[in-house]
KELUM-614715 format. One line per field, with one value per residue: residue number from 1; residue in one letter; y, x, z of N, C-alpha, C, O in turn. Coordinates in steps of 0.001 Angstrom, whole numbers, padded with zeros to 6 digits. Each point is the difference from the previous one (the first is absolute). Example, Ala and Ser with C-alpha at 12.3 -4.5 7.8 and 13.67 -1.06 7.14 Angstrom:
k 1_2
r A_S
n_yy -005690_001069
n_xx 013190_-001386
n_zz 007800_-001385
ca_yy 001190_001190
ca_xx -000890_000820
ca_zz 000000_000060
c_yy 001200_001090
c_xx 000900_-000770
c_zz 000000_000730
o_yy -000019_001108
o_xx 001036_000509
o_zz 000665_000169
END
This chain:
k 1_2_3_4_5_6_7_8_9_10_11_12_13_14_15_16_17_18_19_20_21_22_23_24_25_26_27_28_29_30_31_32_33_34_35_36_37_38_39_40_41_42_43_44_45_46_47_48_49_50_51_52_53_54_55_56_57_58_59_60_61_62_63_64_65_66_67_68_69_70_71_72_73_74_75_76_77_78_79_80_81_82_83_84_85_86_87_88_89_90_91_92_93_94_95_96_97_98_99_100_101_102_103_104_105_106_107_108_109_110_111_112_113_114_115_116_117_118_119_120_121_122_123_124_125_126_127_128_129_130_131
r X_X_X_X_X_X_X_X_X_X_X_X_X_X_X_X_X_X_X_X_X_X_X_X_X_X_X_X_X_X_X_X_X_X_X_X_X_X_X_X_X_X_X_X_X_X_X_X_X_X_X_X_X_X_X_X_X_X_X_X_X_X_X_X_X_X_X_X_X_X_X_X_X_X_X_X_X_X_X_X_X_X_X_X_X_X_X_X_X_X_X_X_X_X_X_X_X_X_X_X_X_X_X_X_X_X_X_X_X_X_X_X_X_X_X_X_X_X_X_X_X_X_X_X_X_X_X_X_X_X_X
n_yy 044137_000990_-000685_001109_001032_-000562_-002165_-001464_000744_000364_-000468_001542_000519_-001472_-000756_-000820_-002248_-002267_-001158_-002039_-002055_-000799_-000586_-001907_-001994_-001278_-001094_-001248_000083_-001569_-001401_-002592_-001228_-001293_-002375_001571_-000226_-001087_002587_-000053_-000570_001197_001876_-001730_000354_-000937_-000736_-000225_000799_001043_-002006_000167_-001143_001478_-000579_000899_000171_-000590_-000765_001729_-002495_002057_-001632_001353_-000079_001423_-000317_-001759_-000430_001170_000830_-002478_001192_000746_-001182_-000708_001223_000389_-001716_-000139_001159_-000959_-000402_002093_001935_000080_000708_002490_000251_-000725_001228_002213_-001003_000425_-002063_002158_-002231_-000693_001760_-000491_-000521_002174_-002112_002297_-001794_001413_000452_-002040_-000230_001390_000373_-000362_001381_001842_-002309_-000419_001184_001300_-000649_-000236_000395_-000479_001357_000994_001421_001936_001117_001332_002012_000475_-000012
n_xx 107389_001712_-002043_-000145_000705_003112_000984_000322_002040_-001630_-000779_-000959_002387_001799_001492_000504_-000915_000605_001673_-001192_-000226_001600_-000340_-000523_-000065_001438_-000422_-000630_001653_000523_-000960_-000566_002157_-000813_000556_-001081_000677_-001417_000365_001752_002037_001606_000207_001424_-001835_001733_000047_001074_-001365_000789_000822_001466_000670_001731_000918_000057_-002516_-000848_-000938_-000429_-000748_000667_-001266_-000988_-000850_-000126_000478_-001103_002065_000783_-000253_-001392_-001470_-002057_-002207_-001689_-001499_-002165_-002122_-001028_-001858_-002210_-000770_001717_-001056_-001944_001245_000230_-001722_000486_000836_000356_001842_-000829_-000286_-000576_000188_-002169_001824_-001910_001436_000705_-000916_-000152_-000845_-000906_-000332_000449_001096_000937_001882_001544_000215_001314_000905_001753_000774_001321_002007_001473_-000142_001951_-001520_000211_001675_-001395_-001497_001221_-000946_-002014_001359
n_zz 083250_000999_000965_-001824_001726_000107_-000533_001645_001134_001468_001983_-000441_000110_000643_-001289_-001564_-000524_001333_-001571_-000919_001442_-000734_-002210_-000519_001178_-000836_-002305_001540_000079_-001814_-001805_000406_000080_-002384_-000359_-001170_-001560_-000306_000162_-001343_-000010_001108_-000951_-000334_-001044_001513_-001753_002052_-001807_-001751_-000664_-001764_001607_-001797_-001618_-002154_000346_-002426_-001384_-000242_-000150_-000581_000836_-001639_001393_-001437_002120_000177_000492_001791_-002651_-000565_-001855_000583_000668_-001647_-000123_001443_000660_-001489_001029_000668_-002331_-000701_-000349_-001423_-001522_-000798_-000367_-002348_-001207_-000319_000705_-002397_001336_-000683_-000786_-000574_-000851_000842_-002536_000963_-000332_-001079_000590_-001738_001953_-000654_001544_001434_-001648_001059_001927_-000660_-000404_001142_002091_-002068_000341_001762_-001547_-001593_-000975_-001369_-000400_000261_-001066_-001448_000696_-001176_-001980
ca_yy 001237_000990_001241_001421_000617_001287_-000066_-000352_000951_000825_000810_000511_-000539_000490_001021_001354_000890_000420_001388_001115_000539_000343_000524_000570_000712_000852_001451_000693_000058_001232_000952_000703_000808_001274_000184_000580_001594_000315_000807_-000778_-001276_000261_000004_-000912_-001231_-000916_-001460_-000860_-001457_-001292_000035_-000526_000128_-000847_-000874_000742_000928_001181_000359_000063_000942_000581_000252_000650_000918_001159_000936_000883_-000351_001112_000542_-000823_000390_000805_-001145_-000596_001322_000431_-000888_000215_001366_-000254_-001385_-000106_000093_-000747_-001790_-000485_-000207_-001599_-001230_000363_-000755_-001397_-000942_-001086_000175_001069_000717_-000169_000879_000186_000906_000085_000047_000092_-001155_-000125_-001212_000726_-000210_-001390_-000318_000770_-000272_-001237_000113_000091_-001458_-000426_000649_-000324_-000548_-001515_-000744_-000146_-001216_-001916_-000127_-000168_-001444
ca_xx 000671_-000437_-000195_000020_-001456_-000737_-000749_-001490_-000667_-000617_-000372_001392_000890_-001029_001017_-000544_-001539_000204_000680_-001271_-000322_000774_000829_-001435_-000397_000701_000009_-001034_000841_000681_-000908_-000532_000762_000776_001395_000026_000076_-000812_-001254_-001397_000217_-000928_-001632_-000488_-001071_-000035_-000051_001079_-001046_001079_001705_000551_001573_000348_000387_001963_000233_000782_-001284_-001089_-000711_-000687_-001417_-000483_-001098_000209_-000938_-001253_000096_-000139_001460_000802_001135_000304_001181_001300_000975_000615_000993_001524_000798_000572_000020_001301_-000371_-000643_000724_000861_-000912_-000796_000794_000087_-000591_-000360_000972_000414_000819_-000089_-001494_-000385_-000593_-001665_-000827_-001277_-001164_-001316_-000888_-001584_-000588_-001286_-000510_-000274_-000593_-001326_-000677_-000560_-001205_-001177_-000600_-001166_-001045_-001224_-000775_000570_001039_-000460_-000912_000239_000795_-000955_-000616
ca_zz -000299_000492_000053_000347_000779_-000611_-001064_000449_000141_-001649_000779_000790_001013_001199_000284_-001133_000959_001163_-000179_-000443_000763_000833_-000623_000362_001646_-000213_-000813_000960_001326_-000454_-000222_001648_000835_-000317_000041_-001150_000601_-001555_000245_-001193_000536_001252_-000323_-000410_000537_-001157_000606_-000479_-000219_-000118_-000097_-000411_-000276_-000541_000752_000522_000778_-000348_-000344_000499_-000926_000866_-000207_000878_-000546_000930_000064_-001330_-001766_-001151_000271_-000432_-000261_000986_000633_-000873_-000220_001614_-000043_-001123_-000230_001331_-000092_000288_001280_000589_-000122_000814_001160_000321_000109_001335_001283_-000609_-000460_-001098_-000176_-001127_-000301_-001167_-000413_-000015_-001272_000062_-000699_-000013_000834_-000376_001110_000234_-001251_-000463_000570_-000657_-001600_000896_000334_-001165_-000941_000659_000205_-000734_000282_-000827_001361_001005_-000595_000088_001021_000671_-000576
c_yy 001155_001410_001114_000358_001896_000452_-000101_001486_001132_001316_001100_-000842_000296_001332_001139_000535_000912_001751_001285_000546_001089_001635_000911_001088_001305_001005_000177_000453_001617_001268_000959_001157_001183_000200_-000077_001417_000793_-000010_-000841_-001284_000168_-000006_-000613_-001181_-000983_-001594_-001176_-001615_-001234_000357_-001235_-000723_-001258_-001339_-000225_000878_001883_000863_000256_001159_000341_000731_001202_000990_001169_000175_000277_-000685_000865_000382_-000506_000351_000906_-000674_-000584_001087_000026_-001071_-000346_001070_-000600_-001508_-000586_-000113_-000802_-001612_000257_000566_-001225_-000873_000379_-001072_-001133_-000451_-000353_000284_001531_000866_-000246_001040_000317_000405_-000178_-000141_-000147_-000892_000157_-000746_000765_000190_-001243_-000839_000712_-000097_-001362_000284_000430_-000865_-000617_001030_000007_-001111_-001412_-000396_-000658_-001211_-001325_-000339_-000689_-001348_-000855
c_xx -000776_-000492_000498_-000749_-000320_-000781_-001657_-000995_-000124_000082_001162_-000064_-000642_001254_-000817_-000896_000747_000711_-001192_-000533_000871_000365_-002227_000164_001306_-000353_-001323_000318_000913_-000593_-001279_000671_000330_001421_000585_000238_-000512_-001576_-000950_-000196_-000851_-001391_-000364_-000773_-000050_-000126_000682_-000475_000933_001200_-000076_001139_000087_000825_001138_-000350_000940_-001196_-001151_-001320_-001493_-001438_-000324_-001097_-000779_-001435_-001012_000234_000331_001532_001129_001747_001213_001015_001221_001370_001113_000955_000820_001090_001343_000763_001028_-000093_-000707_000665_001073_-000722_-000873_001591_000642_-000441_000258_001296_-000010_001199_000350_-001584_-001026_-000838_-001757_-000824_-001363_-001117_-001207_-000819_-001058_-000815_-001516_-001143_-000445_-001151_-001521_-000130_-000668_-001203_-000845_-000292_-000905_-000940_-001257_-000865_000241_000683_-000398_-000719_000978_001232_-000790_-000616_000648
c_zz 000651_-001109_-000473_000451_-000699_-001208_-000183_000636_-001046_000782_001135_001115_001266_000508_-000789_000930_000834_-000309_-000679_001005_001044_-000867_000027_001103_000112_-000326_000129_001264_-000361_-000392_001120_000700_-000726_000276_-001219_000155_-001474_000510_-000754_000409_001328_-000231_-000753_000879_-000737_000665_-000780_000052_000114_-000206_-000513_-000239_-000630_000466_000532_000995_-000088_-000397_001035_-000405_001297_-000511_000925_-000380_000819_000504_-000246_-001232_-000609_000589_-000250_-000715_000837_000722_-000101_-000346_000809_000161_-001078_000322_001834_000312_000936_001691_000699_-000116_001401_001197_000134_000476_001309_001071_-000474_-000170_-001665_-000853_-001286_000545_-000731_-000201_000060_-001166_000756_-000673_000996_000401_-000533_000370_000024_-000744_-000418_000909_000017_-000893_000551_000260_-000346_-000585_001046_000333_-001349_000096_-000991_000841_001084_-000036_-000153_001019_001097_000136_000768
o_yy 000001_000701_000105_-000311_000710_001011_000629_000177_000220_000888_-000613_-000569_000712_000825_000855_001088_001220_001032_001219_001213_000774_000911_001178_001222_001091_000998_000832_000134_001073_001084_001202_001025_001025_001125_-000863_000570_000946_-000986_-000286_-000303_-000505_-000952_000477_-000611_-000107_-000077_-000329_-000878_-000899_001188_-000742_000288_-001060_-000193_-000447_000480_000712_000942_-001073_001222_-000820_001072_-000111_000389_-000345_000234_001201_-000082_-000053_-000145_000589_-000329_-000050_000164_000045_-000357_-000127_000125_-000071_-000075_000227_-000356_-001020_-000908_-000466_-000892_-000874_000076_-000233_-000929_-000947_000034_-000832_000684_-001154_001147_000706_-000354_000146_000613_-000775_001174_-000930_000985_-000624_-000757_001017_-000205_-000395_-000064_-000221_-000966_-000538_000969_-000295_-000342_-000193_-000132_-000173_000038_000193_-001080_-001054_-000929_-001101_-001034_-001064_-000943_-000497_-000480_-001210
o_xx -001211_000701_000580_-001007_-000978_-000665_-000688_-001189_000679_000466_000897_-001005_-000979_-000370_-000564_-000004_000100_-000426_000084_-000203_-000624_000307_-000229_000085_-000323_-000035_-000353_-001121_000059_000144_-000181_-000625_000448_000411_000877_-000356_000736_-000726_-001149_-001176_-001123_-000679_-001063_000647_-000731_-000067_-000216_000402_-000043_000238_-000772_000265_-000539_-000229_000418_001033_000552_000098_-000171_-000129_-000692_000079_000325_000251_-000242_-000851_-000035_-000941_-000181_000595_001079_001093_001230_001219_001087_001178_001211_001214_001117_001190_001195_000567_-000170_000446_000505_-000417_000298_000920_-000592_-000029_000121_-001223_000503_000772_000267_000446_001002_-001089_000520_-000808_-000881_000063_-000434_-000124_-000065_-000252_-000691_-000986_-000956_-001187_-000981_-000556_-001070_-000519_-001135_-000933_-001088_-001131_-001157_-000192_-001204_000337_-000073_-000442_000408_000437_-000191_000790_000561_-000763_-000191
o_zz -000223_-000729_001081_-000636_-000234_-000225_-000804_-000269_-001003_-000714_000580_000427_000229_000835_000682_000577_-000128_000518_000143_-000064_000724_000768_000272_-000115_000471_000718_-000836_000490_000601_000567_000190_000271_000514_000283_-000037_001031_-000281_000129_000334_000199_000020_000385_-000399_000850_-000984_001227_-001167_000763_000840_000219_000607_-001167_000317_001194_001068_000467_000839_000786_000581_-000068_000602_-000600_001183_-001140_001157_-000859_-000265_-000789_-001216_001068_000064_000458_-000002_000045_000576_-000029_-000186_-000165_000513_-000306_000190_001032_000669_000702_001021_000739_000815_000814_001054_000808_000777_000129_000755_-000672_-000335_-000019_-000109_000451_-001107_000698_-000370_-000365_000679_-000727_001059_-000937_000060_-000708_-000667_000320_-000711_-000521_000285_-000554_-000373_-000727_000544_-000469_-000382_001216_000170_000485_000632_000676_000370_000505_000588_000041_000977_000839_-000126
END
């Protein structure tokens, strides 16, 4: 008896990636050029870490974090206030069959990688890291 395979994977699709990435380079692409036309949106310094997409491909959940670290809410503001715009400047070019919706949250990757490398850096850590 065969298999379900979709069942066996735990992990996104290799389609999801491919549309995260694509729906990524976009709304970095977009934002860069400043083809928003929202003064606040323009002077924003921000960085588009990851994208997300659900599996139906209707959702896309978009990681980004500004700059310095600072100003976060700020962010989040701007993009909620432009959301409409910037989906229909990501989906612009893209063959898919639906827009997906853009939410934004807060990248904490960075963060997470400067609690890392404080942890290696104590000296207990270090030590039985050593052993």
């Amino acid at each position: 008896m065969a298999k379900n395979r979709s069942k066996e994977q735990t992990g996104p699709r290799q389609r999801q990636l491919r549309v995260a990435e694509l729906i990524r380079r976009k709304l970095s692409e977009t934002l860069l050029r400043g083809e928003i036309h929202d003064p606040d949106l323009n002077r924003l310094n921000l960085t588009v870490g990851d994208v997300r997409v659900s599996p139906d491909l209707r959702v896309a959940t978009v990681y980004v974090v500004p700059l310095g670290g600072k100003g976060a809410e700020e962010m989040n503001a701007i993009l909620r206030r432009n959301k409409g715009e910037l989906r229909r400047a990501v989906t612009h070019g893209l063959s898919l069959k639906f827009a997906p919706e853009l939410r934004f949250r807060l990248d904490d990757t960075f963060d997470q990688m400067d609690e890392t490398r404080r942890l290696f850096d104590n000296e207990d850590v270090r030590r039985d890291l050593d052993k």
